[in-house]
PAKE-240467 format. One record per residue (C-alpha): residue in one letter; x, y, z. Coordinates in pm, whole numbers, plus 50000, padded with zeros to 5 digits. Each point is the difference from the previous one (the first is absolute). Example, Ala and Ser with C-alpha at 12.3 -4.5 7.8 and 13.67 -1.06 7.14 Angstrom:
2
A512304955050780
S501375034449934
***
This chain:
413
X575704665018942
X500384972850256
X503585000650112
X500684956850156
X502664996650262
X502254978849872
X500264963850147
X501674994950284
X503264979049954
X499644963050156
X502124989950263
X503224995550004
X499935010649591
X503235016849944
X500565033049734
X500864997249603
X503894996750015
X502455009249778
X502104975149867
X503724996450087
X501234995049686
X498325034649875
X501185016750278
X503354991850004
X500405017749598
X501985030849990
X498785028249812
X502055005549635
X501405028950055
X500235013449702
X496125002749930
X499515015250330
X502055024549901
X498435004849653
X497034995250159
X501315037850268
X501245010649670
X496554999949787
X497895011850301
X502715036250050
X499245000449618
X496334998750082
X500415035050189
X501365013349733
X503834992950050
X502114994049721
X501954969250084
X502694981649769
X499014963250046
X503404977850013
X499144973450226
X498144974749774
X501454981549739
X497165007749745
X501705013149650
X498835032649879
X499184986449674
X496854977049996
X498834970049825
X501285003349665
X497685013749715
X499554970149804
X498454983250325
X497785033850120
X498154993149653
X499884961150074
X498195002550373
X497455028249819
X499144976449742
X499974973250254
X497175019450194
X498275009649732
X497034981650181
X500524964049913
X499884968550239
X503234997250196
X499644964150183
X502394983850200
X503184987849870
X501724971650057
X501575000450360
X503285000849829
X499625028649751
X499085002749634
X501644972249782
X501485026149782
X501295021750229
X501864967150169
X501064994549614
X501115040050018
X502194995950281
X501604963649940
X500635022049636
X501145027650158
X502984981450210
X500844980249688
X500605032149801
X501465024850263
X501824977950196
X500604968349793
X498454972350289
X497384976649872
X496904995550265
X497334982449900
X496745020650058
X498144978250201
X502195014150240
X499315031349993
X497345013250271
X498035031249944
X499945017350294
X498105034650177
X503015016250016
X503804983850113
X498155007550377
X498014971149951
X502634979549840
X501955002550305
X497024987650248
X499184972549770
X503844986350015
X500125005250366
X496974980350057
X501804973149795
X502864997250147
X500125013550369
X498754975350290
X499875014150290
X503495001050162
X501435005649679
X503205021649998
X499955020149665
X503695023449960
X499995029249796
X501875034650018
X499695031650246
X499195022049878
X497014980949734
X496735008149924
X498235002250315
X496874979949881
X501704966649964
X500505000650347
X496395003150083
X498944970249760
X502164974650152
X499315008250350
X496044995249890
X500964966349944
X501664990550309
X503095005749861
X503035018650153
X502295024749818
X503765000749983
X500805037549960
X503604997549915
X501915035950034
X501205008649697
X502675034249886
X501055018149751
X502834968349953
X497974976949903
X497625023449746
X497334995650315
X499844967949870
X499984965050115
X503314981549925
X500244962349967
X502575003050330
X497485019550169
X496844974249916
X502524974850140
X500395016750350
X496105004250013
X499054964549903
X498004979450311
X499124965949946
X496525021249928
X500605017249744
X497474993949753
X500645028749704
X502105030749898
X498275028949885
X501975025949797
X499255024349832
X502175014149687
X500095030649926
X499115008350351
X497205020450163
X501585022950173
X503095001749882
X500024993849595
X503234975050018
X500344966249863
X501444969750097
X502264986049751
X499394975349810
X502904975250133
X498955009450334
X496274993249925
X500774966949856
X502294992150306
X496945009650232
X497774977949802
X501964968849971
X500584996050394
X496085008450075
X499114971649714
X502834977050123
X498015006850316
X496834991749948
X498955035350017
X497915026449763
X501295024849810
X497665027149991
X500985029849791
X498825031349936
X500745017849660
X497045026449993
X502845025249875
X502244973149805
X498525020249670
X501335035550130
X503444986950070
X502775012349849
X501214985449706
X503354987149945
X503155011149794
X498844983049707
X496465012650018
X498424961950153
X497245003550222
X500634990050366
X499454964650061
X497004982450159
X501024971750333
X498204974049737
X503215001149754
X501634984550288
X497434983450191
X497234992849825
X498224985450282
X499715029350187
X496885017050087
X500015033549859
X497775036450067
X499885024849729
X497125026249935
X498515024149756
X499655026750251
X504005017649941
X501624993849655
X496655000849857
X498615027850218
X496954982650122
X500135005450351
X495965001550079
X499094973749774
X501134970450226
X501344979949764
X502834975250009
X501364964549986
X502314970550118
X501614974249859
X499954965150171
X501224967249967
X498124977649856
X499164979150284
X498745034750196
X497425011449707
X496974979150134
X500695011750396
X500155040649869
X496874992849798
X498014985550276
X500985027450197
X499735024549705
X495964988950067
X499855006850319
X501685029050057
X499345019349687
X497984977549735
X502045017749763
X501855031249910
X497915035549888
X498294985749663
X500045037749791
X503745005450145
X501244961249836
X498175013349668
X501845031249982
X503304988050123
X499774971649691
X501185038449818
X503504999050198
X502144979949811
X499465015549634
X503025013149895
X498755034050011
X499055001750363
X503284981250086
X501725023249825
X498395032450191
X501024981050312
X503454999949889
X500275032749937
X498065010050367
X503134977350132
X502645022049823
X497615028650173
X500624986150371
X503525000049959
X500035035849932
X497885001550273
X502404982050227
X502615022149957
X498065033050099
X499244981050336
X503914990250057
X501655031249863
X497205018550239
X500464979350334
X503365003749974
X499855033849904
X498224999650388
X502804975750162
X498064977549992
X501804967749923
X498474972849773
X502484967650065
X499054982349778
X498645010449633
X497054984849881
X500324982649695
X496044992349943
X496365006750157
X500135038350100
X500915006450316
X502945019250205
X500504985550336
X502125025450155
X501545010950364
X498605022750171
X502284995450338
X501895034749891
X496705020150077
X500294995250397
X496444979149925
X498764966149983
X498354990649653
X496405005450197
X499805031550095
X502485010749715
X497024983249781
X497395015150205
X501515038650025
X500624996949614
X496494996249944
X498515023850217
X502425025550005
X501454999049587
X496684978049898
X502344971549835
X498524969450084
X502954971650008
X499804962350185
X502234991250329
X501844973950031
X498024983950238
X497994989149751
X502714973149880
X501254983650295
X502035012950324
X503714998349875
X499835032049843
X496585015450162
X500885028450189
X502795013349700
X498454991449666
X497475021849791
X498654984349661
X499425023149720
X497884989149704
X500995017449661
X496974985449843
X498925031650033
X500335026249663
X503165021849963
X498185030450094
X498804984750317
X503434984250060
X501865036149958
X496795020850227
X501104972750298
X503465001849998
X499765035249976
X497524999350342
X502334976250168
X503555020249966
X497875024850176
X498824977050285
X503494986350026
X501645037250002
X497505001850280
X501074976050208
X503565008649959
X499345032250078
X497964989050294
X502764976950126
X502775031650008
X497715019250184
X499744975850266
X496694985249999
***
């Protein structure tokens, strides 16, 4: 074999650069560490997974048995960019009966999975020099989208006072003559609280007096608690119907790999998210939109209720066990499934208490860095998507590591 020298490079050529904007993204956290997590596994370590908010339970049955028959070897072409016309007509239905708001379903956007939902809406509605508020601690990914469109986050610090939530008082103090959204999210990842509905409404009336978007999350609305008289919690559009709204398939119906999801726009935004539905995506996974057309029969819906119930249950192993530990949770979580919990007691900072847990008691968890800097260094998230067993086996691991440290600290080291 004749083995070329490679060309040499002409003068003053430069060498392939990396661009800013992709350099400047922070990891997420909490798949590195389910990432550390799955590779001590790989040796042969038994390791209690509660970092990721992925439920224990799966796509429910009805839609297993629709994606088999969907690849059963027949064509599977393209969509629409903006999702199968009956699965918009699902949705629109689905809001109607579960949380009595009328949306027409034109718009209704199918999307692959509420990740892409959320670049498509920054794209339409962050210039660059945009200011965009939302909560610390949030989701740490909305923070990366807007700054990849020139826009600027306004991390506002956030405590157990305000349900680490953004108050209307609070959007007030934050608001720049820049400000071009507010992005909330309700219930909350990390924390599982909600904003009220009164102070929701407040939020949204002074961003829409301002000429501002309201961009809201709801990808757990459907795992929130219900209230006294057994009512659903309610979506942003009962009050502002205007807003532009995330939701997902991936956590009340348990279809975290399947990248599916949606948003709802205003009218006037539908042809902007489908142009850029093309681009980006040309449309959402074909098979996954055929199964998911098998969520909203009452009998799936139904198993989903029931797998809500289940969290709840779950939810209170994972209090009644931190604090067990002395480990404070502030503020309950009254949706999603997470415990976002101090660990300041422990002598450590949420990193290394995150990173001993793992190696030392193989419990993978999430720091708080993850979700902003207020409440980075003494913050641990806890997902208790995870099954009861698994939820108990942790617990268990951790009152040892804590013991540990205690022990540790007495001693002197």
């Amino acid at each position: 074999m004749i083995h070329r020298r490679p060309p040499l490079p002409h003068a003053g050529a430069r060498a392939e650069r990396v661009s800013d904007r992709a350099q400047a993204v922070e990891p997420f956290y909490a798949l590195q560490f389910g990432q550390e997590a799955a590779e001590l596994a790989a040796l042969g370590h038994d390791v209690v997974r509660l970092s990721i908010g992925e439920p224990s339970f799966g796509a429910p049955p009805a839609v297993r048995n629709a994606m088999r028959e969907a690849m059963d070897g027949r064509p599977l072409p393209y969509t629409p960019p903006l999702g199968l016309p009956a699965l918009r007509e699902f949705v629109a239905t689905f809001y109607r009966e579960r949380h009595g708001v009328v949306i027409d379903p034109a718009r209704v956007v199918i999307t692959s999975g509420a990740s892409a939902a959320l670049l498509m809406l920054a794209a339409a509605t962050v210039n660059p020099g945009d200011e965009v508020i939302m909560a610390d601690p949030s989701y740490p990914c909305n923070r990366q989208l807007v700054q990849t469109f020139g826009g600027r986050t306004v991390a506002v610090p956030t405590d157990a006072s305000t349900l680490y939530q953004l108050t209307s008082e609070l959007v007030d103090r934050a608001w720049t003559a820049r400000t071009a959204a507010v992005m909330i999210a309700s219930p909350s990842n990390p924390t599982g609280t909600s904003i009220p509905l009164a102070e929701l409404s407040a939020i949204c009336d002074r961003a829409r007096e301002r000429g501002a978007w309201r961009i809201v999350d709801e990808i757990y609305l459907d795992l929130a608690d219900h209230d006294e008289s057994g009512a659903p919690a309610r979506t942003v559009l009962a009050i502002d119907p205007d807003a532009l709204v995330i939701s997902s398939f991936s956590k009340y119906f348990g279809m975290t790999g399947w990248r599916l999801g949606w948003c709802i726009v205003p009218e006037r935004l539908v042809p902007i998210i489908e142009r850029l539905a093309m681009n980006y995506f040309l449309c959402a996974s074909a098979p996954a939109q055929h199964a998911a057309l098998q969520c909203f029969t009452p009998e799936t819906l139904a198993v989903c209720e029931d797998r809500r119930v289940e969290l709840v249950e779950r939810r209170m192993i994972a209090l009644d066990g931190l604090a067990a530990l002395g480990l404070p949770v502030e503020v309950p979580p009254v949706g999603a499934f997470y415990a976002y919990f101090d660990v300041s007691s422990t002598g450590l900072g949420s990193w290394e208490f995150c990173e001993r847990a793992l190696r030392e008691a193989h419990v993978a968890l999430t720091p708080g860095r993850d979700f902003g800097t207020h409440t980075a260094d003494t913050h641990v998230r806890l997902s208790y998507a995870a099954s009861p067993e698994e939820l108990r086996e942790g617990l268990r691991r951790l009152a040892g590591f804590v013991k540990g440290l205690h022990a540790q600290a007495t001693a002197g080291y």
